[in-house]
PDB file with SEQRES, HELIX, SHEET and CRYST1 records, atoms N, CA, C and O in Angstrom:
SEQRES   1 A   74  UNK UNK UNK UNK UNK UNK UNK UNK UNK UNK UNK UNK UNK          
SEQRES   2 A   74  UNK UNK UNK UNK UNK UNK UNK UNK UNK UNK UNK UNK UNK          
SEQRES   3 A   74  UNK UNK UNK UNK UNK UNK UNK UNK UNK UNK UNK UNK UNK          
SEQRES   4 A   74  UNK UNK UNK UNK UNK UNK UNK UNK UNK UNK UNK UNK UNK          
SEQRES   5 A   74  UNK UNK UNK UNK UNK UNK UNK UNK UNK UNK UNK UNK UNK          
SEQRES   6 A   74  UNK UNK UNK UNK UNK UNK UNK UNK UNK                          
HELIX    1 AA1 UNK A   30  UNK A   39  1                                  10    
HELIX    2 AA2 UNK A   51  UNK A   54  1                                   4    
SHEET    1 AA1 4 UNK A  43  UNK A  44  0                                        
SHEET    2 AA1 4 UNK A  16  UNK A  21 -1                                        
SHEET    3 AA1 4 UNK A   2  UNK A  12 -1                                        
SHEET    4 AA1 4 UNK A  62  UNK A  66 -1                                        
CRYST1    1.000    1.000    1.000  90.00  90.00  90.00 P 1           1          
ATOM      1  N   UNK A   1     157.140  29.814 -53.165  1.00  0.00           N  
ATOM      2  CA  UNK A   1     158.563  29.630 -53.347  1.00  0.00           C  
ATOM      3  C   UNK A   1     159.272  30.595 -52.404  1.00  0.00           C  
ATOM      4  O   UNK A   1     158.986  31.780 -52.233  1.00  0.00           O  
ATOM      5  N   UNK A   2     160.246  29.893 -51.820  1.00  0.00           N  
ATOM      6  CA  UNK A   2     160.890  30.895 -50.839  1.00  0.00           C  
ATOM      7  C   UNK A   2     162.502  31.040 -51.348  1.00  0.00           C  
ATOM      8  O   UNK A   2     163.205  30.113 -51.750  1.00  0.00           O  
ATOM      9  N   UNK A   3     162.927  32.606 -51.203  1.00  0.00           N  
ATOM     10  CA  UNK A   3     164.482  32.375 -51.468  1.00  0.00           C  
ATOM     11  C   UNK A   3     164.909  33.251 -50.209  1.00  0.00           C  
ATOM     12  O   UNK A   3     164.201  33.626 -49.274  1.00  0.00           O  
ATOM     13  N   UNK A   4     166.054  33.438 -50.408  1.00  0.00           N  
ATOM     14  CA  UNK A   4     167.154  33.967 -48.944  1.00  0.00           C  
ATOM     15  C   UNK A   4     168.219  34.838 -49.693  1.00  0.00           C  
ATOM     16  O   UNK A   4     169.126  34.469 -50.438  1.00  0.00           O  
ATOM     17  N   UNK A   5     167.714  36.610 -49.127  1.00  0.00           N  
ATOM     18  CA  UNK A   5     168.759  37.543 -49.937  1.00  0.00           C  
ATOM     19  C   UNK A   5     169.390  38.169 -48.808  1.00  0.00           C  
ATOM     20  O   UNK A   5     169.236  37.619 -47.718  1.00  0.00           O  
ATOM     21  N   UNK A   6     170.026  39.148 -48.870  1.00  0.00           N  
ATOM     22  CA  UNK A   6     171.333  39.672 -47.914  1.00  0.00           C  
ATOM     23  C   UNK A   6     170.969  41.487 -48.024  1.00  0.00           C  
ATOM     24  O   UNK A   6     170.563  42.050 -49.041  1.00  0.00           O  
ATOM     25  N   UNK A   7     171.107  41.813 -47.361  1.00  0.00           N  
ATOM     26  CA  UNK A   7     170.790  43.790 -47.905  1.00  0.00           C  
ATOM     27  C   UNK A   7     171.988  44.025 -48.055  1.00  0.00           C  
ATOM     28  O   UNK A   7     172.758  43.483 -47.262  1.00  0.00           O  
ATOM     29  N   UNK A   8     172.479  44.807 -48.995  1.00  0.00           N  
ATOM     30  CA  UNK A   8     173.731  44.961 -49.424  1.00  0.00           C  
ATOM     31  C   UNK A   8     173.670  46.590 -49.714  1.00  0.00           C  
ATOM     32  O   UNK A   8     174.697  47.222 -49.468  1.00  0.00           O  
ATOM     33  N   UNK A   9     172.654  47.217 -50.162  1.00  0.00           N  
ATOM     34  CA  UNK A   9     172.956  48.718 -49.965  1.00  0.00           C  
ATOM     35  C   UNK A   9     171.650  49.336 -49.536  1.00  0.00           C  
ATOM     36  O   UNK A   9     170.511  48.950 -49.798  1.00  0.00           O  
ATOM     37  N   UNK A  10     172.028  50.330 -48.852  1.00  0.00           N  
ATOM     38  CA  UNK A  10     170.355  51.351 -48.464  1.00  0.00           C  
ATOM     39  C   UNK A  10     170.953  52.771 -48.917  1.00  0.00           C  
ATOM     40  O   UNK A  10     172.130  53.131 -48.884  1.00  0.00           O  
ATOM     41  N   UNK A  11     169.895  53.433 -49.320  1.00  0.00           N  
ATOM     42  CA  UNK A  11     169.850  54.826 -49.555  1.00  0.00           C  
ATOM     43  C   UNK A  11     169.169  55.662 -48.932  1.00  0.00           C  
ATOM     44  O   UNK A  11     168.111  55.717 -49.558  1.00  0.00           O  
ATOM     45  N   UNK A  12     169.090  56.718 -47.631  1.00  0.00           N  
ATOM     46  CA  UNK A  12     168.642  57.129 -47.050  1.00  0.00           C  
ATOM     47  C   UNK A  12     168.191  58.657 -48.082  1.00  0.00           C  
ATOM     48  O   UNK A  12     167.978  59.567 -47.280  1.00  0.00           O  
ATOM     49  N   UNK A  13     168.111  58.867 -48.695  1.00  0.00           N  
ATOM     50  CA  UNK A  13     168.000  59.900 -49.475  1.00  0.00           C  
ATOM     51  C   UNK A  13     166.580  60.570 -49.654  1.00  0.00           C  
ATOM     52  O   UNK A  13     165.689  60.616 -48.807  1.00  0.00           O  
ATOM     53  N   UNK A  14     166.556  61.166 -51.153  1.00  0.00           N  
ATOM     54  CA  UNK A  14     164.969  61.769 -51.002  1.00  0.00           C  
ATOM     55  C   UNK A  14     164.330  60.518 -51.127  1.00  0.00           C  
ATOM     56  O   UNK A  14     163.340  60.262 -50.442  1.00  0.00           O  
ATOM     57  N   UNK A  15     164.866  59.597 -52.054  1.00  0.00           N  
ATOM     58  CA  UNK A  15     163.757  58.284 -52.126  1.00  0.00           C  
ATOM     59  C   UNK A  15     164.865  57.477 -51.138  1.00  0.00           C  
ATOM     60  O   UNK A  15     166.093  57.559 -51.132  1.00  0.00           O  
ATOM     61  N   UNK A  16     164.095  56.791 -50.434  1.00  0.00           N  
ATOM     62  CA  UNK A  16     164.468  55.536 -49.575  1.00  0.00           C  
ATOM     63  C   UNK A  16     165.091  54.260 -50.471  1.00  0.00           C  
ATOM     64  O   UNK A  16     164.047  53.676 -50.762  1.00  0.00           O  
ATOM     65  N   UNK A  17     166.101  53.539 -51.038  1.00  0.00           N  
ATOM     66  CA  UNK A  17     166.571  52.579 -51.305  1.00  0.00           C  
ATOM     67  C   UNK A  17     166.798  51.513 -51.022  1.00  0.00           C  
ATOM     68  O   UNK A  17     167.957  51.691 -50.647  1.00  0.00           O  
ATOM     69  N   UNK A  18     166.598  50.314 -50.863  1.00  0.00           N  
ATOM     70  CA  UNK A  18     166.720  48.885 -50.352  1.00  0.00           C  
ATOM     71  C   UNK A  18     167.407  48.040 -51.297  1.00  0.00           C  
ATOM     72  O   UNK A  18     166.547  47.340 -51.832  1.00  0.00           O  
ATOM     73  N   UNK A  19     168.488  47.788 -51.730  1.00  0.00           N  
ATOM     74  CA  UNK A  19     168.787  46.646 -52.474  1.00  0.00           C  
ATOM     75  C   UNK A  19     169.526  45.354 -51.656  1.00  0.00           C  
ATOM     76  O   UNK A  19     170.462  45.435 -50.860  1.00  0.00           O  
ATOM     77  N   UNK A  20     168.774  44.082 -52.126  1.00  0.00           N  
ATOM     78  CA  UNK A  20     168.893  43.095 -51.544  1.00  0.00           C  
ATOM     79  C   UNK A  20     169.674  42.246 -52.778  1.00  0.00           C  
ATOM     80  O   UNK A  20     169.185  42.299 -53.906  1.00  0.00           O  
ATOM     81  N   UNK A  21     170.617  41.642 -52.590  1.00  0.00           N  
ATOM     82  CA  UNK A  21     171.008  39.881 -53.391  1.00  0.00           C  
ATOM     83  C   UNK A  21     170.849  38.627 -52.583  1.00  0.00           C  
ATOM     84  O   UNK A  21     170.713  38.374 -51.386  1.00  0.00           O  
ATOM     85  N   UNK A  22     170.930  37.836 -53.869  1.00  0.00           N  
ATOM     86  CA  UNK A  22     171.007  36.574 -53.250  1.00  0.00           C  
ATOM     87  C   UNK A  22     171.753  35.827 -52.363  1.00  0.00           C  
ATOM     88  O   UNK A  22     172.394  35.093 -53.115  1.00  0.00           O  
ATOM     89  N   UNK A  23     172.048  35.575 -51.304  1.00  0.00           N  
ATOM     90  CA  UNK A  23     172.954  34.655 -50.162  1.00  0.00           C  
ATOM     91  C   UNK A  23     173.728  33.970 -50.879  1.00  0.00           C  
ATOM     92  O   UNK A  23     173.288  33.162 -51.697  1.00  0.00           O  
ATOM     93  N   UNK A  24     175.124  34.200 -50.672  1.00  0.00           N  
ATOM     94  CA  UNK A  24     175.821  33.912 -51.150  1.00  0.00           C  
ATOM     95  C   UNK A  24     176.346  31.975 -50.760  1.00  0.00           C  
ATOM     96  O   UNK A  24     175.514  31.529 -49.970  1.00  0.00           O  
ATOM     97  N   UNK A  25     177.099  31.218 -51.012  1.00  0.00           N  
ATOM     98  CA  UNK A  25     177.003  29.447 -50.907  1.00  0.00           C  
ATOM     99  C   UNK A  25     178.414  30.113 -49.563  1.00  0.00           C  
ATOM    100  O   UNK A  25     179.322  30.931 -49.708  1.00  0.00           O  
ATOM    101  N   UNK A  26     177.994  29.311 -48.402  1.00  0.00           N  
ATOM    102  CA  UNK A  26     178.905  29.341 -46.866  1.00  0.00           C  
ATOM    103  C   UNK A  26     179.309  27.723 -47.101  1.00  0.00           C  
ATOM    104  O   UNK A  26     178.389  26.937 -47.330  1.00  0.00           O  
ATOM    105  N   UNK A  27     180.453  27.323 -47.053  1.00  0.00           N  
ATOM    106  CA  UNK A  27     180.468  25.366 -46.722  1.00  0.00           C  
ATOM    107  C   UNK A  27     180.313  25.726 -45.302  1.00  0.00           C  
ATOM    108  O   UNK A  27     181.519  25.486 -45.255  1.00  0.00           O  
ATOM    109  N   UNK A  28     179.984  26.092 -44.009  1.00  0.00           N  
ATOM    110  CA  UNK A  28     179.601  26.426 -43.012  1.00  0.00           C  
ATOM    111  C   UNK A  28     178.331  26.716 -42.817  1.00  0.00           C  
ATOM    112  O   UNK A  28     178.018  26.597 -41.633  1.00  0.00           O  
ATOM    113  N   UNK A  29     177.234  27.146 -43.709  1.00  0.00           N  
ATOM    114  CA  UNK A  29     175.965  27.360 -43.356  1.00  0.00           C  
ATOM    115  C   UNK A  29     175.367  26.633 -44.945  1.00  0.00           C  
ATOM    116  O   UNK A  29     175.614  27.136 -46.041  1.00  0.00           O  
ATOM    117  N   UNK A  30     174.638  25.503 -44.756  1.00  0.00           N  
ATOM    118  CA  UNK A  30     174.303  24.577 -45.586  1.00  0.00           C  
ATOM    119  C   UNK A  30     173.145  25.362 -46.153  1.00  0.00           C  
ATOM    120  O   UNK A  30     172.789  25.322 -47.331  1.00  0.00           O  
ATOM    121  N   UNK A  31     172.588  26.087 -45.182  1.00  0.00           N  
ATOM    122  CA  UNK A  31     171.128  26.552 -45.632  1.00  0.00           C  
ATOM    123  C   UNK A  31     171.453  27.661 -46.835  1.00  0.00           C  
ATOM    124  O   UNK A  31     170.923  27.522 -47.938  1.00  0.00           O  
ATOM    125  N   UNK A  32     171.981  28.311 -46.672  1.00  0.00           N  
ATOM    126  CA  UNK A  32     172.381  29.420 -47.212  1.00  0.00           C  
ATOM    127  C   UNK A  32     173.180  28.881 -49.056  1.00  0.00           C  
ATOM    128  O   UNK A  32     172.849  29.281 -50.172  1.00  0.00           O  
ATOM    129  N   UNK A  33     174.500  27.659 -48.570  1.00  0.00           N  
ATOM    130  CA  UNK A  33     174.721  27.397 -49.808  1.00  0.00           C  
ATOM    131  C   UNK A  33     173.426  26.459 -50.586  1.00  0.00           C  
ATOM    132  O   UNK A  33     173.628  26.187 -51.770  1.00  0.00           O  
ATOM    133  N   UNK A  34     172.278  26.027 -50.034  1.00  0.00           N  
ATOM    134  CA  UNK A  34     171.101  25.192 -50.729  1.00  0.00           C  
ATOM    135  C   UNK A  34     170.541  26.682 -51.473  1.00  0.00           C  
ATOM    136  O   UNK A  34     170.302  26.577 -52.676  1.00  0.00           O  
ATOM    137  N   UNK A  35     170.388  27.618 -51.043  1.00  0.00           N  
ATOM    138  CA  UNK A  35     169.771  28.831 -51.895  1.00  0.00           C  
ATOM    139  C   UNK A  35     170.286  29.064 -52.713  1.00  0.00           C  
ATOM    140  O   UNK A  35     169.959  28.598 -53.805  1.00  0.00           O  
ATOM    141  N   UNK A  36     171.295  29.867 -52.569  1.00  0.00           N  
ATOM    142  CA  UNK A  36     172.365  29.521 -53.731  1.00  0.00           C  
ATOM    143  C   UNK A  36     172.941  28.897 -55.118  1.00  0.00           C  
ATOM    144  O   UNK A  36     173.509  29.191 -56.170  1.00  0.00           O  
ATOM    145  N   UNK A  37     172.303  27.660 -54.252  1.00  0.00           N  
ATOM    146  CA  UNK A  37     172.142  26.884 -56.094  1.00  0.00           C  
ATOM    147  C   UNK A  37     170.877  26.642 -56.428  1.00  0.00           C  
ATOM    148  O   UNK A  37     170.594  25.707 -57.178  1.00  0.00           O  
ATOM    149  N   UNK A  38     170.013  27.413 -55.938  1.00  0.00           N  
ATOM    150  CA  UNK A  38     168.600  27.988 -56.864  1.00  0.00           C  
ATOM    151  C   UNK A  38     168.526  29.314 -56.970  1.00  0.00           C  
ATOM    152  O   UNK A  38     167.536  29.579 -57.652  1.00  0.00           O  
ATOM    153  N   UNK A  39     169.106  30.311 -56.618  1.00  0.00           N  
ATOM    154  CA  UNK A  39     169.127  31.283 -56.807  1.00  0.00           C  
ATOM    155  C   UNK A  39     170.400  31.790 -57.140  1.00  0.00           C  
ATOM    156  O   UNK A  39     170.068  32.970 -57.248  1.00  0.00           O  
ATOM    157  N   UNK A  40     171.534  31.784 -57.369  1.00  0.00           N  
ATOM    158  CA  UNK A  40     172.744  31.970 -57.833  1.00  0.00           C  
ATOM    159  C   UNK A  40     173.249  33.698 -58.013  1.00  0.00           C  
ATOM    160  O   UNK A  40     174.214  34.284 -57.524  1.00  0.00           O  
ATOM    161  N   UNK A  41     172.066  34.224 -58.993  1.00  0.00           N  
ATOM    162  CA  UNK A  41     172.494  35.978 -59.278  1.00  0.00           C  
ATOM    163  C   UNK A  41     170.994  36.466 -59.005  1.00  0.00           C  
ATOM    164  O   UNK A  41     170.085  35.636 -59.024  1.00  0.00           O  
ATOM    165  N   UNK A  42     170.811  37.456 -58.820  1.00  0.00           N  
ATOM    166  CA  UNK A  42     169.565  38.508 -59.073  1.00  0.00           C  
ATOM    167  C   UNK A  42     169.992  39.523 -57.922  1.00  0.00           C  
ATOM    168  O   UNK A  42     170.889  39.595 -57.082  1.00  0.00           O  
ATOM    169  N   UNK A  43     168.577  40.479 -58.431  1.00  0.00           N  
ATOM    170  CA  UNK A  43     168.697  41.930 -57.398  1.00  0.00           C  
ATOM    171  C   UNK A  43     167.174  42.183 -56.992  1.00  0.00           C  
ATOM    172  O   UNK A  43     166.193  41.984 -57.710  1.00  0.00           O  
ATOM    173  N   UNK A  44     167.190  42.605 -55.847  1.00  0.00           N  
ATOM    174  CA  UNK A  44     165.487  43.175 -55.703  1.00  0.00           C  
ATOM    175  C   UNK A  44     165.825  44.633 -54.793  1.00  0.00           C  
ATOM    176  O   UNK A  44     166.354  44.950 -53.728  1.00  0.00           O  
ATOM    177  N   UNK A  45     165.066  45.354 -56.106  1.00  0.00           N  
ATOM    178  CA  UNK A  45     165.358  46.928 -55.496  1.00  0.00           C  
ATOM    179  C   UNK A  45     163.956  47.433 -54.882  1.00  0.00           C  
ATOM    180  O   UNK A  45     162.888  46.983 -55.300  1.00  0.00           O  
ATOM    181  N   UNK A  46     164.030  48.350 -53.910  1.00  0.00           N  
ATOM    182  CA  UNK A  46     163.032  48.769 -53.461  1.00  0.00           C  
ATOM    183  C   UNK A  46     163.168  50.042 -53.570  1.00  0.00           C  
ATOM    184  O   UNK A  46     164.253  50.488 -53.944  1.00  0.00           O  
ATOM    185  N   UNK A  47     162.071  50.919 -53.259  1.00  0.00           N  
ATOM    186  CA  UNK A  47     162.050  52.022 -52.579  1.00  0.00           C  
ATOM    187  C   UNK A  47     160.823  52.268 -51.667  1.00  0.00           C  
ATOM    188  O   UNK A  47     159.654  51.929 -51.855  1.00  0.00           O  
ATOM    189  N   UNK A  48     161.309  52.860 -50.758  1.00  0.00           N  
ATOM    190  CA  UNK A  48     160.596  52.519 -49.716  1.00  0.00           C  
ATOM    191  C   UNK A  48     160.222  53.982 -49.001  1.00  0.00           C  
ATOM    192  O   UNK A  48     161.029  54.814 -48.586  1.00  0.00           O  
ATOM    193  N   UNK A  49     158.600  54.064 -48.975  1.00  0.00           N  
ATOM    194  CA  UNK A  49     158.394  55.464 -48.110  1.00  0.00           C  
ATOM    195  C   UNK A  49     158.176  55.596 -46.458  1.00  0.00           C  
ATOM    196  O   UNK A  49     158.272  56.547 -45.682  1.00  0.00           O  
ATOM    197  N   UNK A  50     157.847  54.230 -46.298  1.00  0.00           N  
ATOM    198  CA  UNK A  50     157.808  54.360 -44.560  1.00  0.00           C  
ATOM    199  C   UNK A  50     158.946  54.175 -43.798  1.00  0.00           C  
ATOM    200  O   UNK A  50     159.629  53.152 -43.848  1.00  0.00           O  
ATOM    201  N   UNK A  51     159.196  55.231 -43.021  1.00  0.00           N  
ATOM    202  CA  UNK A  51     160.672  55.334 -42.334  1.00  0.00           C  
ATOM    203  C   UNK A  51     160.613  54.116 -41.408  1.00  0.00           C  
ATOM    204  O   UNK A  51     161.677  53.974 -40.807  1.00  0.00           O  
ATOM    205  N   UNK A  52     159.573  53.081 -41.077  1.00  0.00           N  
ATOM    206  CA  UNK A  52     159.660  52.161 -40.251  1.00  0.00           C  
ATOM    207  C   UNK A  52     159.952  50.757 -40.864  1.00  0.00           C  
ATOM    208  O   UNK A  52     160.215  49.730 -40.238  1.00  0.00           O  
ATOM    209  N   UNK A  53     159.866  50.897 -42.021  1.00  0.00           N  
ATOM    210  CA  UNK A  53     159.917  49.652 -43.245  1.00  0.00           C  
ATOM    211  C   UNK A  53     161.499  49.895 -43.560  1.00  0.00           C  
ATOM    212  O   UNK A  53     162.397  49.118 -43.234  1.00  0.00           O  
ATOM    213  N   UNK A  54     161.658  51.076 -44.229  1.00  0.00           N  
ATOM    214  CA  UNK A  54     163.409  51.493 -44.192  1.00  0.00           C  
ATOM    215  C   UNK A  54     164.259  50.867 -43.218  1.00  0.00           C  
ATOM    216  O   UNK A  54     165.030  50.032 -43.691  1.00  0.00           O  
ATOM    217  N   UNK A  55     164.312  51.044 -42.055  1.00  0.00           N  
ATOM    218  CA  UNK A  55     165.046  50.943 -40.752  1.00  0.00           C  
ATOM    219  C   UNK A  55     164.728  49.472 -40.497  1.00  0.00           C  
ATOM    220  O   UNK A  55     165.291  49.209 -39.435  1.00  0.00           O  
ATOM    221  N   UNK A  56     163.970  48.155 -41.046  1.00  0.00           N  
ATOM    222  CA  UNK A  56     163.784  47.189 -40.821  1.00  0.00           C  
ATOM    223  C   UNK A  56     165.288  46.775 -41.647  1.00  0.00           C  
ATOM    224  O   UNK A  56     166.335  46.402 -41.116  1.00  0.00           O  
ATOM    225  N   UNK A  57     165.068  46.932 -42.783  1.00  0.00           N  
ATOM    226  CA  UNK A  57     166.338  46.400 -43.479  1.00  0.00           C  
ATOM    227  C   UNK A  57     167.651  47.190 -42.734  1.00  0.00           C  
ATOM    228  O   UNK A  57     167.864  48.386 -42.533  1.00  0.00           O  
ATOM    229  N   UNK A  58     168.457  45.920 -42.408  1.00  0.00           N  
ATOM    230  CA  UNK A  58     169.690  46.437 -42.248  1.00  0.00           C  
ATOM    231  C   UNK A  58     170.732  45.624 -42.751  1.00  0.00           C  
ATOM    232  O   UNK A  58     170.825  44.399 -42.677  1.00  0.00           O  
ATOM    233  N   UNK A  59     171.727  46.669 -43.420  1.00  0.00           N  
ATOM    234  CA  UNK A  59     172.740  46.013 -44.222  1.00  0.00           C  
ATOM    235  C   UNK A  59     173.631  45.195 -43.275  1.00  0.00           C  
ATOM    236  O   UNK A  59     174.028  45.322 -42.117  1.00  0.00           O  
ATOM    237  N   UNK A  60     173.837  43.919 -44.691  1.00  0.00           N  
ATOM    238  CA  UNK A  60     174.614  42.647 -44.202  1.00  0.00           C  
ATOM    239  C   UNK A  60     173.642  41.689 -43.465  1.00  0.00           C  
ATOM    240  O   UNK A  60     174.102  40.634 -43.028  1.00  0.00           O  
ATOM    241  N   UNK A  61     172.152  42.022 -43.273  1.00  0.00           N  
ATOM    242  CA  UNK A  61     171.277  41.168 -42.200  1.00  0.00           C  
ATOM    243  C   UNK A  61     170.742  40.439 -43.754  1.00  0.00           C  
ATOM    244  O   UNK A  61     170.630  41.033 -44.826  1.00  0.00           O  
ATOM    245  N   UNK A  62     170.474  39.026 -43.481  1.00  0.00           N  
ATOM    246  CA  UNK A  62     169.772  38.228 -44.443  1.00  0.00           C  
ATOM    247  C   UNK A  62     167.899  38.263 -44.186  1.00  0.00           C  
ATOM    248  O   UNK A  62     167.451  38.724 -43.136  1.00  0.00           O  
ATOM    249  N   UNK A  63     167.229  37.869 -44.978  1.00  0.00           N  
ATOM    250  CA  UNK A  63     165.934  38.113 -45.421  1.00  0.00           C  
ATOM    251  C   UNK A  63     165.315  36.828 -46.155  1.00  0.00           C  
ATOM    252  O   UNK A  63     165.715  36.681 -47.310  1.00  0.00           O  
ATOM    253  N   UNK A  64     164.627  36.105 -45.795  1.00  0.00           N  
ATOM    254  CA  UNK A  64     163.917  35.267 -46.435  1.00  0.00           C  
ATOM    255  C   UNK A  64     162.242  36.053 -47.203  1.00  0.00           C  
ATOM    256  O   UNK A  64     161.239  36.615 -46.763  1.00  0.00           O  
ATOM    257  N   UNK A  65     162.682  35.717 -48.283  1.00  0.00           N  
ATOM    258  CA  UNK A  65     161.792  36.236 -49.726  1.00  0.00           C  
ATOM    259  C   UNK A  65     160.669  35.558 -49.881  1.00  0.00           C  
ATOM    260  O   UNK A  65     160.932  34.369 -50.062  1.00  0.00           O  
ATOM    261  N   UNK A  66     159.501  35.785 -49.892  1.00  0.00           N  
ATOM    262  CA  UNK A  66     158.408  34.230 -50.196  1.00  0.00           C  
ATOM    263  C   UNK A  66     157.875  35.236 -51.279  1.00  0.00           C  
ATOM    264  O   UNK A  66     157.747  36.460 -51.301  1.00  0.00           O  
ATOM    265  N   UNK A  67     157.518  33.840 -52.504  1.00  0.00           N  
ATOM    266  CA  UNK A  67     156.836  34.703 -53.718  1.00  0.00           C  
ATOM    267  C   UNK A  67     155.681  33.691 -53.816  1.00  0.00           C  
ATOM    268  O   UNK A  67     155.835  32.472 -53.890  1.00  0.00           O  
ATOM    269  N   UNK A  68     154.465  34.364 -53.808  1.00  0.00           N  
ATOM    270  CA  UNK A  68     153.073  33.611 -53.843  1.00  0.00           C  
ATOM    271  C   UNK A  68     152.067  34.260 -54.776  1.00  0.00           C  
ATOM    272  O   UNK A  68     151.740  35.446 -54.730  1.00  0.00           O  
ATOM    273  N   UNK A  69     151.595  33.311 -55.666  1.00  0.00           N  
ATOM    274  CA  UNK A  69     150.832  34.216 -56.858  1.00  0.00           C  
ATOM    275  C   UNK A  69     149.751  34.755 -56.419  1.00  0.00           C  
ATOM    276  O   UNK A  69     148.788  34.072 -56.069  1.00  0.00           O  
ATOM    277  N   UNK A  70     149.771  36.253 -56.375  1.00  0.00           N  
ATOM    278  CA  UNK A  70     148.338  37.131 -56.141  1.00  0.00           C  
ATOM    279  C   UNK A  70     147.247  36.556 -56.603  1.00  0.00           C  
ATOM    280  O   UNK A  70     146.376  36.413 -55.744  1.00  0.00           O  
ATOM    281  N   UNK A  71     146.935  36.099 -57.876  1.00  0.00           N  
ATOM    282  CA  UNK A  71     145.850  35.712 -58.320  1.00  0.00           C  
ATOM    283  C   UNK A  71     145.803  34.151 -58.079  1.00  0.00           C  
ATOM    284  O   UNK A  71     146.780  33.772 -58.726  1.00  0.00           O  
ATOM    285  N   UNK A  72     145.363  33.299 -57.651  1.00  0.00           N  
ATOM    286  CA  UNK A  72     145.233  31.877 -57.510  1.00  0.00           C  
ATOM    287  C   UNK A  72     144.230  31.275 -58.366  1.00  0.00           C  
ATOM    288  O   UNK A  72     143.044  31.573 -58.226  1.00  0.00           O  
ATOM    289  N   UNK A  73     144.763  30.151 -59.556  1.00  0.00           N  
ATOM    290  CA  UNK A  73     143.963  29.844 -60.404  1.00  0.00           C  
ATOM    291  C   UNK A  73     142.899  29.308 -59.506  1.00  0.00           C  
ATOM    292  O   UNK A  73     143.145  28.939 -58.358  1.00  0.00           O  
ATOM    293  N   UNK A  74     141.374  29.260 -60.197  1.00  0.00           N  
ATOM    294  CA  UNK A  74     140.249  29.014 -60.529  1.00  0.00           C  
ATOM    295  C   UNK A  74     140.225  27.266 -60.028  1.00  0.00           C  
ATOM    296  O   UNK A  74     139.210  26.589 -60.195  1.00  0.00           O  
TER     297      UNK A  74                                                      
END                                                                             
């Protein structure tokens, strides 16, 4: 399953911070409002120790999310 979030705050601090939401609905970018109405609200927080993983996220840049089950049934 894939969704599409936005970085909306970083924390450069003692712990590294990443919070991402969901893409908000554009009538200009179709892709973005199709996420939207499967994903509507949520948050995905991080913290993050590699200063090279940090500096990937940059606020206001969008992010496509893929969630794939670790364990694969039998």
């Amino acid at each position: 399953m894939r969704a599409k979030f936005t970085c909306h705050y970083k924390n450069s601090g003692d712990l590294q911070t990443v919070v991402l939401h969901p893409v908000m609905p554009d009538p200009d970018d179709a892709e973005n409002s199709s996420f939207w109405n499967a994903t509507p609200s949520g948050q995905i927080t991080i913290t993050v120790s590699n200063p090279q993983a940090f500096n990937f996220f940059e606020l206001g840049e969008e992010f496509y999310v893929d969630f794939t089950h670790a364990k694969q049934a039998d």
